[in-house]
C-alpha positions in Angstrom: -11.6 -13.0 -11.7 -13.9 -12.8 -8.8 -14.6 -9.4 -7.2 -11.8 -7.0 -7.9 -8.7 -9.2 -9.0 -9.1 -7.6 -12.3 -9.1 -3.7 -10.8 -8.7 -0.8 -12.9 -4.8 -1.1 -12.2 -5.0 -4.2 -14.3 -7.5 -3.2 -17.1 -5.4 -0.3 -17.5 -2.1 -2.1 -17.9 -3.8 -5.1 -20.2 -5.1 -2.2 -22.7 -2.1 -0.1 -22.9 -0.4 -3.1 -24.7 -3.0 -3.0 -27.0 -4.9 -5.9 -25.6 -9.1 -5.5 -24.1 -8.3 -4.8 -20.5 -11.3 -5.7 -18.6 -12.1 -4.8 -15.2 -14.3 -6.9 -12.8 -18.2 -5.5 -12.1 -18.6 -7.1 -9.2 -19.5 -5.7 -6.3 -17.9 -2.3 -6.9 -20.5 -0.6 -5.0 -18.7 -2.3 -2.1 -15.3 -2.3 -3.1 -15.3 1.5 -3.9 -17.2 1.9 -0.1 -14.0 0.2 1.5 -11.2 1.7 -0.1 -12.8 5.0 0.9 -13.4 3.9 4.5 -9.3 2.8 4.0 -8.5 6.3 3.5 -7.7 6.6 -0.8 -4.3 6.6 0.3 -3.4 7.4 -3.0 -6.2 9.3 -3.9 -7.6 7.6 -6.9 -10.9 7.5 -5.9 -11.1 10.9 -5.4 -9.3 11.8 -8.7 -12.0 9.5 -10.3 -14.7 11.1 -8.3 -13.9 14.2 -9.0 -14.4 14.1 -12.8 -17.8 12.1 -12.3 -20.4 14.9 -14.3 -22.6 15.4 -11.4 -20.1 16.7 -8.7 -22.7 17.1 -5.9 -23.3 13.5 -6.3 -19.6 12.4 -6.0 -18.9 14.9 -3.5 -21.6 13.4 -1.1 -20.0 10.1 -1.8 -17.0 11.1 -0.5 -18.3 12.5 2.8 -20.4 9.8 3.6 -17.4 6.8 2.9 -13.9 8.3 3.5 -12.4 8.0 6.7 -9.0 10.7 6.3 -5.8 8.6 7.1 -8.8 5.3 7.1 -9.9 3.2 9.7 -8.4 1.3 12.2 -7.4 -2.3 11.5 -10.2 -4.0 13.5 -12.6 -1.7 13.0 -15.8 -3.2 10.8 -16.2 -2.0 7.7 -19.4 0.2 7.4 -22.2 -2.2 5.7 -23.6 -1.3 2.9 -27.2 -2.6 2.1 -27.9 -5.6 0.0 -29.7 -4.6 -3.4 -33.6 -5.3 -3.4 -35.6 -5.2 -6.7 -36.7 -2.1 -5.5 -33.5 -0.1 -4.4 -33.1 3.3 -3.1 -31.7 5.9 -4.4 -28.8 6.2 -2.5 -27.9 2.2 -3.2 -28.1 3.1 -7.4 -26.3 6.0 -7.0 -23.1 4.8 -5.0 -23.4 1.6 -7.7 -23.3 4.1 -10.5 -20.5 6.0 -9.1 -18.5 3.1 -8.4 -18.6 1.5 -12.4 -17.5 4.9 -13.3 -14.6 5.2 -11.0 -13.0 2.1 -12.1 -14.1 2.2 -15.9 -12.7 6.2 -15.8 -9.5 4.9 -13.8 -8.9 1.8 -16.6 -9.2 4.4 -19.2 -6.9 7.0 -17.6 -3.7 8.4 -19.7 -4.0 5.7 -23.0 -6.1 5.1 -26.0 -6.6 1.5 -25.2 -9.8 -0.8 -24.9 -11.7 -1.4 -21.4 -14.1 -3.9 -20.7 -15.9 -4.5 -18.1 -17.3 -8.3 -17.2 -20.9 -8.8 -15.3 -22.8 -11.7 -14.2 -26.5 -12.1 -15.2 -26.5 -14.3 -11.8 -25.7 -11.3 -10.2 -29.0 -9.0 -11.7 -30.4 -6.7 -9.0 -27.2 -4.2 -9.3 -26.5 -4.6 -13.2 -28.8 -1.6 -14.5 -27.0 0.7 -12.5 -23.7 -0.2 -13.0 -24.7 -1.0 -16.6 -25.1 2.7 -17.0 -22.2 4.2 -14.5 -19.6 2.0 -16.8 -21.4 3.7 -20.1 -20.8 7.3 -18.4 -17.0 6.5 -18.2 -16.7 5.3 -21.3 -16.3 1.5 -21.5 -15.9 0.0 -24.7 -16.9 -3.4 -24.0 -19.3 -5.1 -21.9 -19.4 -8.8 -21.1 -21.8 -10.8 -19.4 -21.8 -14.4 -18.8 -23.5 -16.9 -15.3 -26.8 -17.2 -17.4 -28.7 -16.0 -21.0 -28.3 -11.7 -21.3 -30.7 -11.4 -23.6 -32.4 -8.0 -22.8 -28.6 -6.6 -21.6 -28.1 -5.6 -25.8 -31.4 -3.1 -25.8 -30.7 -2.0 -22.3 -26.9 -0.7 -23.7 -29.5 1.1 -26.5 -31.2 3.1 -24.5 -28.6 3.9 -22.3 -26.8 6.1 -24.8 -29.8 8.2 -24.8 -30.4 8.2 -20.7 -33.7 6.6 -21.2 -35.0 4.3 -18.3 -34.3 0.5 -18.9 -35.7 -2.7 -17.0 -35.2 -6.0 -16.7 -36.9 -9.3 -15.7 -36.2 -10.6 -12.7 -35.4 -14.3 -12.4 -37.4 -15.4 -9.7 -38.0 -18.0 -8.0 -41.5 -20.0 -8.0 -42.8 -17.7 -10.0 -45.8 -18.1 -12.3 -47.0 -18.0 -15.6 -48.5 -14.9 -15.0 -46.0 -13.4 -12.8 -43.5 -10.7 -14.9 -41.0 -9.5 -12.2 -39.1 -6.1 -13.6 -36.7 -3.8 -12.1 -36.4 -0.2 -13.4 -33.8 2.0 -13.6 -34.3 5.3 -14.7 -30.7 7.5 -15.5 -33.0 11.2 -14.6 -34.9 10.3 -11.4 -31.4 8.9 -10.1 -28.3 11.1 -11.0 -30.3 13.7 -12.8 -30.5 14.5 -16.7 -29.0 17.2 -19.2 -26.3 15.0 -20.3 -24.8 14.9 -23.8 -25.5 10.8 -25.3 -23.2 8.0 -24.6 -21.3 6.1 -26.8 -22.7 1.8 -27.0 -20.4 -0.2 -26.0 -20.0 -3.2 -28.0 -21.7 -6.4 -26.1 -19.8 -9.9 -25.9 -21.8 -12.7 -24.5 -20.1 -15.0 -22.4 -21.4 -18.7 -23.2 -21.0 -22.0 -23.1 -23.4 -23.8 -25.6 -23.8 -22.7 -29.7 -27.4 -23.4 -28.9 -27.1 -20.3 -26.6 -25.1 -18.6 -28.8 -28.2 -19.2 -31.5 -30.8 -17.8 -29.3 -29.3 -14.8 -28.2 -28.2 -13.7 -32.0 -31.4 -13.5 -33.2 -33.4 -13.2 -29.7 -31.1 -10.5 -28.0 -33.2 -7.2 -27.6 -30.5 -5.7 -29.4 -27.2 -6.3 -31.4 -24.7 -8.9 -29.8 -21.4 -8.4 -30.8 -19.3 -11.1 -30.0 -19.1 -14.4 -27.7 -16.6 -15.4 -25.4 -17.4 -19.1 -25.6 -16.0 -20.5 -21.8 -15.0 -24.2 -21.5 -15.5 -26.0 -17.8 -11.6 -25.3 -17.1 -12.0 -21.8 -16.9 -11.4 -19.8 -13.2 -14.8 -18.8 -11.3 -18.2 -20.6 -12.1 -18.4 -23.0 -14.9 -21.4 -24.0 -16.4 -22.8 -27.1 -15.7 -22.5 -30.6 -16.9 -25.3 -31.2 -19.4 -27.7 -33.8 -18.4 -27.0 -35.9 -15.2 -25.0 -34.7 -12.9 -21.9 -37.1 -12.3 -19.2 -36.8 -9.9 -15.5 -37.8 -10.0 -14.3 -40.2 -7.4 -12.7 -36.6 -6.3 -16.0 -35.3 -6.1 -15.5 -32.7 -9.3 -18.4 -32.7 -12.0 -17.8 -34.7 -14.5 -17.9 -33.4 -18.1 -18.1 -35.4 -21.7 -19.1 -34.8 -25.2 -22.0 -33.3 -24.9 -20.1 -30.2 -23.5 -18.2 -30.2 -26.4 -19.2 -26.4 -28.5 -20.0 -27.3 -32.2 -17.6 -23.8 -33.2 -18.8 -24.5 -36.8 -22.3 -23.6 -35.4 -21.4 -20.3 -33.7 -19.2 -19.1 -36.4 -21.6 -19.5 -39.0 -23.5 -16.3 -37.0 -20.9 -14.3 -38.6 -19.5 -12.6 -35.2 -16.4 -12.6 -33.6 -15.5 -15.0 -30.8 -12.8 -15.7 -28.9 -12.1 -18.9 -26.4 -11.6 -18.9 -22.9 -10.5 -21.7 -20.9 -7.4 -23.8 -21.3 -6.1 -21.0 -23.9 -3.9 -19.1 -21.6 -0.5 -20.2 -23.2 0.7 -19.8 -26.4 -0.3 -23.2 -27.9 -3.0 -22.8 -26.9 -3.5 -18.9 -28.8 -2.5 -20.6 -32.0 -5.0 -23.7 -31.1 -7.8 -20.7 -30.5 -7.0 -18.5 -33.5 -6.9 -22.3 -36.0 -10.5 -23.4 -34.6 -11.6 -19.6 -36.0 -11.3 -17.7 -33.2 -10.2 -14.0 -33.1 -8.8 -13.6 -29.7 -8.5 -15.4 -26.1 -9.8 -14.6 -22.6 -7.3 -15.3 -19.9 -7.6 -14.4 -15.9 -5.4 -17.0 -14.3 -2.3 -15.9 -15.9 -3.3 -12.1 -15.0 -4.1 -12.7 -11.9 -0.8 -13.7 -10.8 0.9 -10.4 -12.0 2.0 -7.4 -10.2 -0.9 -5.1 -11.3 -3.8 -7.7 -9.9 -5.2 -6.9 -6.6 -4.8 -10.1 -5.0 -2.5 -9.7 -2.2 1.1 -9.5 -2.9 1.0 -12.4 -0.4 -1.3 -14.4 -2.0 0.5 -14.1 -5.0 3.5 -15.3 -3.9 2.1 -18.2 -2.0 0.6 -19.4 -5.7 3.9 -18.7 -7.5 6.1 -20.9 -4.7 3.3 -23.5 -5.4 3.8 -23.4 -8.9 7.7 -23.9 -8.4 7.2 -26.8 -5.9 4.5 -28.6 -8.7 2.2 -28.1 -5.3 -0.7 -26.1 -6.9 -4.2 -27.5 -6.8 -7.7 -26.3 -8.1 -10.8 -28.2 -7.1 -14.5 -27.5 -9.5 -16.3 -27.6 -6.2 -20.2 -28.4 -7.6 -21.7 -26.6 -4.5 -19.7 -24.3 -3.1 -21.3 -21.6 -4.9 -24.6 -20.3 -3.6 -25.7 -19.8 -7.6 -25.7 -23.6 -8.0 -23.0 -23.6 -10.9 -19.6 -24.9 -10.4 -16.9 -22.7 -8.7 -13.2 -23.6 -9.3 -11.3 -22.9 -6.0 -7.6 -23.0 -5.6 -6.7 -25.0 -2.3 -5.3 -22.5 -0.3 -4.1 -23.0 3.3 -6.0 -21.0 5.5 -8.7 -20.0 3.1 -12.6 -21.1 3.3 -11.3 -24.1 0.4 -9.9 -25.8 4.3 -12.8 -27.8 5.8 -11.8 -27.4 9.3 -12.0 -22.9 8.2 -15.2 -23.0 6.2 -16.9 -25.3 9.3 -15.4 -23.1 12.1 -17.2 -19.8 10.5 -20.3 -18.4 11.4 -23.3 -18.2 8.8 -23.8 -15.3 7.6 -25.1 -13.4 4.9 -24.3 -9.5 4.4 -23.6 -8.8 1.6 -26.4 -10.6 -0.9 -25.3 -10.2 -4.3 -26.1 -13.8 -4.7 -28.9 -14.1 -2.8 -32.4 -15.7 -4.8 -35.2 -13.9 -5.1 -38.1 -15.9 -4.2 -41.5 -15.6 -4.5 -43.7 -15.6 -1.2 -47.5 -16.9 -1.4 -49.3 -13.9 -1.5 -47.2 -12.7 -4.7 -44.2 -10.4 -2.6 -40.6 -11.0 -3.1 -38.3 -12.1 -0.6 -34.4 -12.9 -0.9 -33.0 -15.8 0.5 -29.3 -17.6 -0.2 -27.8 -21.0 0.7 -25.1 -19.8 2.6 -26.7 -17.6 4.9 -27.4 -19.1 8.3 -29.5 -22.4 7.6 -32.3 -21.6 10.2 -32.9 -18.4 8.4 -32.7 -20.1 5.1 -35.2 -22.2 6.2 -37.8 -20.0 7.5 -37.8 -18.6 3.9 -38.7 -21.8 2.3 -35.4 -23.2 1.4 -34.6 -26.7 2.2 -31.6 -27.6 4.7 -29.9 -30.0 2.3 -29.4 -26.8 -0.1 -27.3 -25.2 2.5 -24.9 -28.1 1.9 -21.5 -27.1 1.5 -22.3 -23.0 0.4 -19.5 -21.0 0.4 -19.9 -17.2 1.3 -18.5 -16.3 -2.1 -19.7 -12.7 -1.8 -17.0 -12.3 1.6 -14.6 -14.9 0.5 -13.4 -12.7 -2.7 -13.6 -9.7 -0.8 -11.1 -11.0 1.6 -9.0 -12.2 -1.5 -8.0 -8.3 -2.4 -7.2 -7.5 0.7 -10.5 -5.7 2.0 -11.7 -8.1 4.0 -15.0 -7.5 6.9 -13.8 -7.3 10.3 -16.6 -8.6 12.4 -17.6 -7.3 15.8 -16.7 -10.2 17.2 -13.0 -9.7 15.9 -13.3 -12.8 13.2 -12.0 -11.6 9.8 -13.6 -13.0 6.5 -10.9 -15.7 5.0 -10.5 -16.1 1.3 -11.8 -17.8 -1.2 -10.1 -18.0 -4.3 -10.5 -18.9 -7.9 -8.4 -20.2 -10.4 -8.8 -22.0 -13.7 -7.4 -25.2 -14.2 -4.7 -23.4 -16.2 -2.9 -22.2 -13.1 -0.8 -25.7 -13.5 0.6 -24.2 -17.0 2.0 -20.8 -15.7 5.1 -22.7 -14.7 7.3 -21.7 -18.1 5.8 -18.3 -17.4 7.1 -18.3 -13.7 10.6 -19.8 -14.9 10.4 -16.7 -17.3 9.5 -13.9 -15.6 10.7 -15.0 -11.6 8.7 -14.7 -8.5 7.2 -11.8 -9.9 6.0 -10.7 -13.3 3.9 -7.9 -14.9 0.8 -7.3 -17.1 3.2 -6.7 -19.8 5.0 -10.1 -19.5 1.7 -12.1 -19.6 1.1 -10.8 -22.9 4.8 -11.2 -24.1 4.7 -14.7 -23.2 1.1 -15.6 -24.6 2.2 -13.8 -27.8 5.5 -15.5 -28.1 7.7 -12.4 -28.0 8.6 -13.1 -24.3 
């Protein structure tokens, strides 16, 4: 559910009903920056920060983010830098700290499960906050946006605070180039600690052919597959073979997209089915095909305990009621190059007239590409940044097409959006799956506003 719709608050609430609560990984390092620079009005950080086992590290956190009572409205938000292959310190530390603070806050006061959901589009940050989510505690990890294959062993070594790395996706590379980043659990936040427990690893996929590879390719055990149809929220997968567009300008999809579930679960693991599942037909539909379980964010992201803006919410739900909602698979709005559902939103970066009005920019870079230059060095470059910039980099101008700031857009969505010098504030850009038209029984059920606890009434059929 983008960057922090599912927050700790909702993790926490899904797994004290006995369901996988799963928090968001995305951009935490961020997200954890801002509400500190916001003051912790209700101290949560802090009370998270506070139990992290190095305190001098937490401690320094705290000084160098939180602003006591916060800052003022238009003030910017302090940036922090955009991850390199080779970060600092500092940049793996904060990311550490901040998968622990909303892995330990899920956690708090139950005996639950917690997840926690990366993208393998999103690689530069992942070892750190692979490891900061393992320090808390998190039972599950799931990773979709490309093939996780080395994520499995990197979770093995983890529990024994041995240094991981993982190969970097980059772009023009050659045969003989082999890209790594390192992260090393000592030589960043220090050593002496007791071993982890390994989280079980869910793959998020969209082919069995996938699902194939990584069971017997994975560099370690995968656990499970969350198998994601194209009307899921966020990025889809793309269309196999040519890409076609609907007379509304939506990727087309056919039987070839169709999974072959006979073929996945003849691997013998668990999997569950995401997309178009989030009512309770469609449970019983899941759980007949073989399935043990569904993933749903549209439904969740509606309740009380999501951190979409109470706002927000309500401007969905009074959709719902008027049969006005809309969702749009926008094939380029994404600077990753997969589809991105977006839920037409007045006033959000989905308008034309708001996404031409804003100025380029590109300061945050969790989905920037890393490219690389002639001589053999890396350099990051992303379609939405400023298209004279992009440019000079190598890209071409008609990739700049239609780019969405995503990395701003869903930052804005939970409320902590950047205040520019210039006094323009990021809009949103939000995501929805194409189930966001079936919530109306659960609206009619529940009112304007529902909980955690009612989603999963309603999706069990004890509502």
């Amino acid at each position: 559910m983008g960057a922090g719709v599912s927050n700790w608050f909702l993790a926490r609430a899904v797994a004290e009903t006995g369901q996988l609560g799963v928090v968001s990984g995305t951009a935490l390092d961020v997200i954890l920056a801002r509400r500190l620079q916001d003051g912790d009005p209700d101290g949560h950080m802090r009370r998270a920060l506070s139990c992290f086992p190095v305190p001098s590290l937490a401690q320094r956190i705290v000084e160098e983010h939180c602003i006591p009572g916060g800052r003022a409205a238009s003030q910017p938000f302090r940036r922090i830098p955009a991850y390199a292959a080779e970060p600092s310190v500092e940049s793996q530390q904060l990311t550490v700290v901040a998968n622990f603070v909303e892995v330990f806050l899920a956690k708090e006061g139950h005996d639950g499960v917690v997840g926690i959901n990366y993208l393998e589009k999103i690689q530069m940050p992942n070892l750190a906050s692979l490891y900061g989510a393992m320090l808390a505690g998190v039972d599950y990890v799931c990773m979709g946006a490309g093939v996780p294959r080395e994520i499995p062993g990197i979770l093995d070594r983890y529990t024994q605070h041995q240094p991981a790395s993982l190969r970097l996706l980059v772009e023009g590379a050659t045969g003989d180039d082999d890209y790594r980043m390192t992260f090393d659990p000592t030589e960043v936040i220090g050593g002496g600690l007791p071993p982890l427990p390994r989280p079980l690893f869910l793959a998020i996929i969209a082919s069995a052919v996938l699902a194939q590879t990584l069971a017997k390719k994975a560099t370690g055990k995968v656990d499970g597959f969350v198998i994601e149809g194209p009307t899921a929220g966020g990025h889809n997968a793309p269309p196999r073979g040519l890409l076609q567009l609907s007379d509304s300008g939506e990727p087309i999809y056919g039987p070839k997209d169709d999974v072959d579930l006979k073929k996945i679960a003849a691997l013998g693991v668990p999997f569950w089915l995401a997309g178009g599942y989030g009512e309770p037909p469609g449970l019983e539909k899941a759980l007949a095909l073989g399935a043990v379980g569904i993933q749903v964010g549209t439904a969740f992201a509606l309740c009380r305990e999501s951190a979409l803006t109470p706002e927000t919410k309500q401007t969905l739900i009074g959709a719902l009621r008027n049969g006005e909602s809309e969702v749009f698979t926008d094939p380029v709005a994404s600077p990753t190059g997969f589809p991105f559902k977006v839920a037409r939103l007045e006033g959000s970066l989905s308008e034309r007239e708001v996404y031409e009005n804003r100025k380029r920019v590109c300061d945050l870079g969790y989905l920037r590409h890393v490219y690389r230059k002639p001589e053999g060095s890396l350099g990051y470059r992303c379609p939405a940044e400023p298209v004279n910039a992009y440019e000079r980099k190598g890209g071409k101008a008609e990739q700049t097409l239609g780019r969405k700031c995503l990395c701003n857009g869903l930052l804005a969505n939970i409320g902590i959006p950047q205040c520019h010098a210039s006094g323009y504030v990021e809009k949103m850009l939000l995501t929805a799956g194409d189930d966001l038209k079936k919530l109306s029984p659960l609206v009619e059920q529940s009112g304007d506003s529902y909980s955690a606890r009612d989603v999963v009434k309603y999706l069990l059929g004890s509502g």
